[in-house]
ROPAVO-871401 format. One record per residue (C-alpha): residue in three letters; x, y, z. Coordinates in steps of 0.25 Angstrom, whole numbers, padded with zeros to 4 digits, always signed. Example, Ala and Ser with C-alpha at 12.3 -4.5 7.8 and 13.67 -1.06 7.14 Angstrom:
! ROPAVO-871401
ALA+0049-0018+0031
SER+0055-0004+0029
This chain:
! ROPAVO-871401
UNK-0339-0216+0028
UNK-0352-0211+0018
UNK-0351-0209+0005
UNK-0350-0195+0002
UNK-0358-0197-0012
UNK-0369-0206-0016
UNK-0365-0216-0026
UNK-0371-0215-0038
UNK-0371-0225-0051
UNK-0359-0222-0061
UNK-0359-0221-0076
UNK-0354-0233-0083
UNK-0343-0225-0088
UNK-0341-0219-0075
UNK-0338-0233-0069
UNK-0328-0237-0079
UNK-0319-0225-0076
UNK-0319-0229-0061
UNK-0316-0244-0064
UNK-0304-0238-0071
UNK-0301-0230-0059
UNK-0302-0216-0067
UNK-0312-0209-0059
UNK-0309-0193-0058
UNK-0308-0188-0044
UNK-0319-0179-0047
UNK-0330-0190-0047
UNK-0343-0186-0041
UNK-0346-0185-0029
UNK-0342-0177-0015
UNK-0328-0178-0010
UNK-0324-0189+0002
UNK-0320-0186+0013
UNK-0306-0187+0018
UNK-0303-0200+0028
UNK-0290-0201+0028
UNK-0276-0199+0023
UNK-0268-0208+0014
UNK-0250-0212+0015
UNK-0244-0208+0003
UNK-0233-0219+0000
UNK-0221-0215-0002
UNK-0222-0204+0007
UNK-0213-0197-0004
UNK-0209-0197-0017
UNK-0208-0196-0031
UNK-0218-0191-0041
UNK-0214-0203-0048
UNK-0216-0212-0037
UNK-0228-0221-0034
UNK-0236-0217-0021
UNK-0246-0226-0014
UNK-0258-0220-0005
UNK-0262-0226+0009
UNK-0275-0223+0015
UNK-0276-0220+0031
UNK-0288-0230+0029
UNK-0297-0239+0022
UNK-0308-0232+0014
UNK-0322-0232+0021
UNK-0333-0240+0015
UNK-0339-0242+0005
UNK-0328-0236-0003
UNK-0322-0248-0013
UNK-0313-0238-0021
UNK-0301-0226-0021
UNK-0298-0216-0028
UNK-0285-0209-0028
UNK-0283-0193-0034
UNK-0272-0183-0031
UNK-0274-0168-0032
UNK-0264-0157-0032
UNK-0256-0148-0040
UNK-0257-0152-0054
UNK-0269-0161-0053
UNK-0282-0157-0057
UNK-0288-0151-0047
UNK-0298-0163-0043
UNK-0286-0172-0041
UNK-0282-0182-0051
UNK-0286-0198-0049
UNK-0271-0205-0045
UNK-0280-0220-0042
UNK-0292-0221-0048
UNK-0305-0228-0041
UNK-0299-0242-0036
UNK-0304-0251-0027
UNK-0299-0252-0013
UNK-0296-0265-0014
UNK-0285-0262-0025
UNK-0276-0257-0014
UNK-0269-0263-0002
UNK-0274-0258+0012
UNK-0264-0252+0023
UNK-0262-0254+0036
UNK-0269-0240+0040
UNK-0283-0249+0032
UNK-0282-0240+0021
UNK-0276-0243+0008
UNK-0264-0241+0000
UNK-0266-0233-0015
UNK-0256-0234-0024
UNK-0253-0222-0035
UNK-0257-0226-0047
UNK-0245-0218-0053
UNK-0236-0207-0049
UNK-0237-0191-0045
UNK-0229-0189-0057
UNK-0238-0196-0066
UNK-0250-0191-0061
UNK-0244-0177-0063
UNK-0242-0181-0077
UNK-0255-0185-0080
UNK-0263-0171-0075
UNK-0254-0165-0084
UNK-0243-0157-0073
UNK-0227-0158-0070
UNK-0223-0153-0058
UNK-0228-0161-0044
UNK-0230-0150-0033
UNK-0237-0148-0020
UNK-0246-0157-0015
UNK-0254-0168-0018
UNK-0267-0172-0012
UNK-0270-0188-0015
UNK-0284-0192-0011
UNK-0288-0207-0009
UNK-0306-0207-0012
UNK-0313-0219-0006
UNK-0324-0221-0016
UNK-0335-0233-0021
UNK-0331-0240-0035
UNK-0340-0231-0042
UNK-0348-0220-0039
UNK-0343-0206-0032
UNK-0346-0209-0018
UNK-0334-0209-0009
UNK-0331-0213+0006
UNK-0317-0203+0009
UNK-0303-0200+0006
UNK-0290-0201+0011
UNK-0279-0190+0006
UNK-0265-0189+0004
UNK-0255-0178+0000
UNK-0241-0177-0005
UNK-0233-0165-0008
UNK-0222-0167-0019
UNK-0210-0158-0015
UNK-0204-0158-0028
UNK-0210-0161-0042
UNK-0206-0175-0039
UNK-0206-0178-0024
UNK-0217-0180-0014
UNK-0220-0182+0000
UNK-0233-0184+0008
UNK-0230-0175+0019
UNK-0232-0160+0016
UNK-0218-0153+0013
UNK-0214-0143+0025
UNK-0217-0128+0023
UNK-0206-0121+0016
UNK-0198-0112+0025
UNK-0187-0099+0021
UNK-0176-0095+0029
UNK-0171-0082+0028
UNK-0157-0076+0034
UNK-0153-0064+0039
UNK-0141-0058+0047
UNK-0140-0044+0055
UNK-0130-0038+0053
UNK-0134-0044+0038
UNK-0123-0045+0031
UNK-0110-0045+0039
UNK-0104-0042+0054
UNK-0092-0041+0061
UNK-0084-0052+0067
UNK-0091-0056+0080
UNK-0103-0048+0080
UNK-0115-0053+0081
UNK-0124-0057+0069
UNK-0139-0061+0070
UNK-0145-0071+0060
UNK-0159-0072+0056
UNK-0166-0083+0050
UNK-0179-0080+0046
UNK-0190-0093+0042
UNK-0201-0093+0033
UNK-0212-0095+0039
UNK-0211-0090+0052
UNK-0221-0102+0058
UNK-0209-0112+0054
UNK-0201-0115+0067
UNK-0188-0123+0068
UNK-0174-0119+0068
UNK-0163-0111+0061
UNK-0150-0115+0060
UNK-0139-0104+0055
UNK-0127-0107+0048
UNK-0116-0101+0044
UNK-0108-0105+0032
UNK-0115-0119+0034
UNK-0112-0121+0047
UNK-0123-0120+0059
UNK-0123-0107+0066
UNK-0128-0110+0080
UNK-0139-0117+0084
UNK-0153-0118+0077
UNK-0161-0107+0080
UNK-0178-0108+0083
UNK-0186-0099+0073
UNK-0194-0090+0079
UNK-0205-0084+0072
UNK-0198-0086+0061
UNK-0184-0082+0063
UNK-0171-0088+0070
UNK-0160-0079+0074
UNK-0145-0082+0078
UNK-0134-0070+0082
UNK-0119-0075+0080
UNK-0106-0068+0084
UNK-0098-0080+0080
UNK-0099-0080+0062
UNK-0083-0079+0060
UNK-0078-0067+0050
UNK-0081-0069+0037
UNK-0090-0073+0027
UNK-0103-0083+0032
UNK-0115-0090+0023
UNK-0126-0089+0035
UNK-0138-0098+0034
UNK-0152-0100+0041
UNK-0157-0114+0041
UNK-0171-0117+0046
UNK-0176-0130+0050
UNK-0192-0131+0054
UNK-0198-0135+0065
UNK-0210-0139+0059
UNK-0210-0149+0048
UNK-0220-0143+0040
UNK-0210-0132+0037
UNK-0198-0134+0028
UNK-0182-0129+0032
UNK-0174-0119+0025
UNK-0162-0111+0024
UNK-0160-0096+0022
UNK-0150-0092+0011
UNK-0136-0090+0015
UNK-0133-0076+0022
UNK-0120-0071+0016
UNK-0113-0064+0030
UNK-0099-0058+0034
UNK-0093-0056+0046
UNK-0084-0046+0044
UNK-0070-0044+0052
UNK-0071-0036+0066
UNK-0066-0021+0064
UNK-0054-0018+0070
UNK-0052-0017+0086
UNK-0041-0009+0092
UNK-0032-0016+0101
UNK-0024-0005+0104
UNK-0029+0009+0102
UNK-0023+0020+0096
UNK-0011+0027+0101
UNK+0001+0037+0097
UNK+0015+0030+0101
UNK+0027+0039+0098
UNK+0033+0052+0105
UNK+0023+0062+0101
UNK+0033+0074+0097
UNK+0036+0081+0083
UNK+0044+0071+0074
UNK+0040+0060+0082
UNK+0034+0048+0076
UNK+0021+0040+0084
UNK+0012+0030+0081
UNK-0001+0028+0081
UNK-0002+0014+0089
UNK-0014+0006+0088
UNK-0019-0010+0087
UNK-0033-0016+0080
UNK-0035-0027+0078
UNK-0042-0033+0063
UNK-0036-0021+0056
UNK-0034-0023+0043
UNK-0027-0010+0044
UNK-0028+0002+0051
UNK-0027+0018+0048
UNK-0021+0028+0056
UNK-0022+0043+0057
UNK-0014+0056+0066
UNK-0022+0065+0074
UNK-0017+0080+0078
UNK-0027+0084+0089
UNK-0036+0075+0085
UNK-0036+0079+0071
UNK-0032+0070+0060
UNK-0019+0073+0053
UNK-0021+0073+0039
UNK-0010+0063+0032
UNK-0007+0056+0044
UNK-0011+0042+0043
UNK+0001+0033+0048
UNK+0002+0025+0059
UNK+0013+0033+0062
UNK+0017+0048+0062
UNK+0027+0058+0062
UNK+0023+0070+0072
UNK+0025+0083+0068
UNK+0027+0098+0070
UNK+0012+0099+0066
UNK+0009+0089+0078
UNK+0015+0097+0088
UNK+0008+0101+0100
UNK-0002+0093+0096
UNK-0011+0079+0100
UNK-0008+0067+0092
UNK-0016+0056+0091
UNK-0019+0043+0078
UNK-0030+0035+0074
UNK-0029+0021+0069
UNK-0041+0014+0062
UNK-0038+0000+0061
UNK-0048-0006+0048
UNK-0052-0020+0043
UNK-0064-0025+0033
UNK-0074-0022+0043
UNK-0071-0007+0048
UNK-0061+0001+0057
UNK-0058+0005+0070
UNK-0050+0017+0074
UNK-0044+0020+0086
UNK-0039+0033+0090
UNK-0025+0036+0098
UNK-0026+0047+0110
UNK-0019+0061+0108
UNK-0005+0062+0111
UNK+0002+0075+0111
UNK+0005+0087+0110
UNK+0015+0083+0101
UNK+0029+0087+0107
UNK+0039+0095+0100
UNK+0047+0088+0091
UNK+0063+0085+0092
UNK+0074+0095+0089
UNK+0076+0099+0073
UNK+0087+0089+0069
UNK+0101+0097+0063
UNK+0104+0089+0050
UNK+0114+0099+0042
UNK+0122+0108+0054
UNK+0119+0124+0053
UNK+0130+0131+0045
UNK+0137+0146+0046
UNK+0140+0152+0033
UNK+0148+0165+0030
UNK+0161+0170+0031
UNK+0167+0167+0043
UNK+0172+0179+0047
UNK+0171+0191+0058
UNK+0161+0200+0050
UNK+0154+0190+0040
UNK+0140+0186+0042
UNK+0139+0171+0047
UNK+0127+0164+0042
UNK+0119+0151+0048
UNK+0112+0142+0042
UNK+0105+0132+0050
UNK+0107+0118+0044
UNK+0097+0108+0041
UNK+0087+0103+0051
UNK+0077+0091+0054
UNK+0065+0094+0051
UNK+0068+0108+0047
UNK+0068+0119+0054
UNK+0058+0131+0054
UNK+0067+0142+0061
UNK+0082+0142+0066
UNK+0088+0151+0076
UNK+0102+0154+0079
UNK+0113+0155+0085
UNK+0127+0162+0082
UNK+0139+0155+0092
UNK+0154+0160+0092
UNK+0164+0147+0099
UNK+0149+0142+0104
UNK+0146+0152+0111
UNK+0132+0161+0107
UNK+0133+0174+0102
UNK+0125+0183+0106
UNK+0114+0189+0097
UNK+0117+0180+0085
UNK+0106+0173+0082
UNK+0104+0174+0068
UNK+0106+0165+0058
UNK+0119+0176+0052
UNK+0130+0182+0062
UNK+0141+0191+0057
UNK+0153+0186+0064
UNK+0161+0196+0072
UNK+0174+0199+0077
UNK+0170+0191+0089
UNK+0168+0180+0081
UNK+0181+0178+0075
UNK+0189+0169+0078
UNK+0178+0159+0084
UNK+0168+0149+0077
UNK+0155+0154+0076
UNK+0143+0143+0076
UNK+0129+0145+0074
UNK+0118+0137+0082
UNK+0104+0135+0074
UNK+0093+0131+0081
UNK+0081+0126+0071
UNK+0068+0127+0075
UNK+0054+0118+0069
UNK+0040+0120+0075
UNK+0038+0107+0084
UNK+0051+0104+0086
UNK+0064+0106+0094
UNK+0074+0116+0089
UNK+0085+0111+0083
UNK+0099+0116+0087
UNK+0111+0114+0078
UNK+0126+0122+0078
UNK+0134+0126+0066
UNK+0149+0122+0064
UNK+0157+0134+0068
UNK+0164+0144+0058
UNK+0177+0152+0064
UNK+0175+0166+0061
UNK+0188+0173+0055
């Protein structure tokens, strides 16, 4: 390969500075030309750690000399000399025929020396073929190591950082057994590869291919409870890094109760009468019930049984359960039943009574006892030896010359609105 410059006569002190191998890489001259690449030795590293660099070939003649400088972040911007002008014949030769440059001190020193800390990015070394003097020179080889950390390197270019992102719909939570789709969203959307989701550390399916950027998964399976849901990428492509998504806080919550067995009313459906409102769910934590009158709610009434009553008569009947848990209700609704029936006889508790002087020509007075519940109206009936007597139907009777001599009763029948009359009969009094 020609020279790219002409050599010219160097200064005297010019010489003495490249027999100390000193020359700044900005000598005069026109730049070479790349012809090849350089191993760098190890691979990786330390920035303490010595390196060595292997040219993919020899240097073309008439070069006699190398020179070694490293440009990147911290260095001046021209690159600062990491071997100074050397003979070739200083360095052993590699089986590729090129030869092998040893360092001739660390990253971490040459940091030191342009005057910086932290060892970022990449690095660029370049290997110059040149004469022993002058600024003519015949190519260069290059190398480039990227340094990771503020103390490790490698000679391969670090992979394309990537994001993950998570999302679920529905976002937060969902019932027990219904379907929830995952989202995993990777930056940037040229990375191919896989996702893998997990739940509470634990693989979630299959991997699943990302396409243009996103992988999906819908699952009916997460069990009740509280889950930590992760996406985890993997590339493809090695030139893009993995990643993971944060953790996705999600619940599944309890399904809402289901009825088993829907609502009904049990029970003779009569005044008095007690019936039930019958009904089965299931995952109730408990459950509510309410009394219809003609599909009108009952104010008050909210047992799961209950007492008909006078103001039920003739009327529809029908309750309503709502079973509830942590997640919701569900209410079911019992048919009508009705009218309601009349009610039961009132119920004789204290026996009706005559009071009076019992004799022909006094007034004999009733008094009706006690009944259950209480009556509203009584009606009567005057008896001499059992027998009716004709027209007295009040509740007084002025015993007459035809009574005496006989026992008088006197039946009371007591009346309620929706329920059977009651009948009850007196002791007998004789009249004198």
């Amino acid at each position: 390969m020609h020279a790219k410059a002409v050599r010219r006569p160097l200064a005297a002190t010019l010489v003495t500075v490249l027999a100390a191998g000193a020359l700044a890489l900005g000598t005069s001259g026109a730049e070479a030309d790349p012809i090849g690449s350089m191993e760098v030795t190890p691979h990786s590293g330390s920035d303490t750690q010595g390196m060595s660099l292997t040219t993919s070939a020899a240097c073309p003649a008439p070069a006699t000399n190398v020179i070694v400088g490293v440009k990147g972040q911290g260095f001046p911007a021209e690159g600062q000399v990491v071997v100074g002008n050397s003979p070739i014949s200083a360095y052993a030769g590699a089986p590729s025929g090129g030869i092998v440059v040893p360092l001739t001190s660390t990253m971490r020193d040459y940091a030191s020396t342009a005057g910086f800390d932290t060892l970022a990015g990449r690095y660029d070394f370049t290997l110059t073929c040149r004469g022993a003097f002058g600024p003519a020179t015949y190519g260069e080889f290059t190398a480039p190591i990227w340094f990771t950390t503020n103390t490790a390197y490698q000679d391969t270019a670090p992979a394309a950082a990537t994001t993950t992102a998570l999302t679920a719909s529905p976002a937060t939570e969902v019932v027990e057994g219904k379907p929830v789709t995952l989202t995993a969203t990777v930056a940037p959307a040229a990375a191919t590869g896989t996702v893998q989701f997990r739940d509470n550390g634990q693989a979630l399916g299959g991997p699943v291919t990302v396409t243009a950027g996103t992988a999906t998964l819908t699952t009916s399976t997460l069990a009740l409870g509280t889950h930590k849901l992760r996406a985890a990428f993997t590339p493809a492509d090695p030139a893009y890094g993995a990643s993971e998504s944060v953790d996705l806080t999600y619940k599944v919550k309890i399904k809402p109760p289901a009825v088993v067995s829907a609502a009904k009313v049990t029970g003779t459906v009569k005044v008095a009468s007690t019936v039930t409102c019958a009904v089965t769910f299931n995952g109730a934590s408990s459950v509510a019930y309410s009394w219809l009158r003609d599909g009108t709610t009952i104010s008050g009434a909210t047992a799961r049984t209950r007492k008909l009553t006078s103001a039920d008569y003739k009327h529809k009947i029908a309750c309503r359960a709502k079973g509830t848990n942590s997640t919701g209700s569900t209410t079911s609704t019992s048919p009508q039943v009705g009218p309601v029936a009349v009610g039961p006889a009132l119920r004789n508790l204290v026996k009706p009574s005559i009071s009076g002087t019992h004799r022909a020509g006094y007034k004999q007075t009733a008094r009706p006892g006690s009944w259950s519940p209480s009556a509203t109206s009584y009606t009567y009936q005057w008896l001499r030896d059992g027998r009716a007597i004709s027209g007295a139907t009040r509740s007084t009777y002025v015993a007459t010359r035809s009574d005496r001599g006989h026992k008088l009763t006197v039946t009371v029948k007591a009346k309620r609105t929706a329920y059977s009359t009651g009948t009850a009969t007196s002791a007998a009094v004789r009249i004198g």
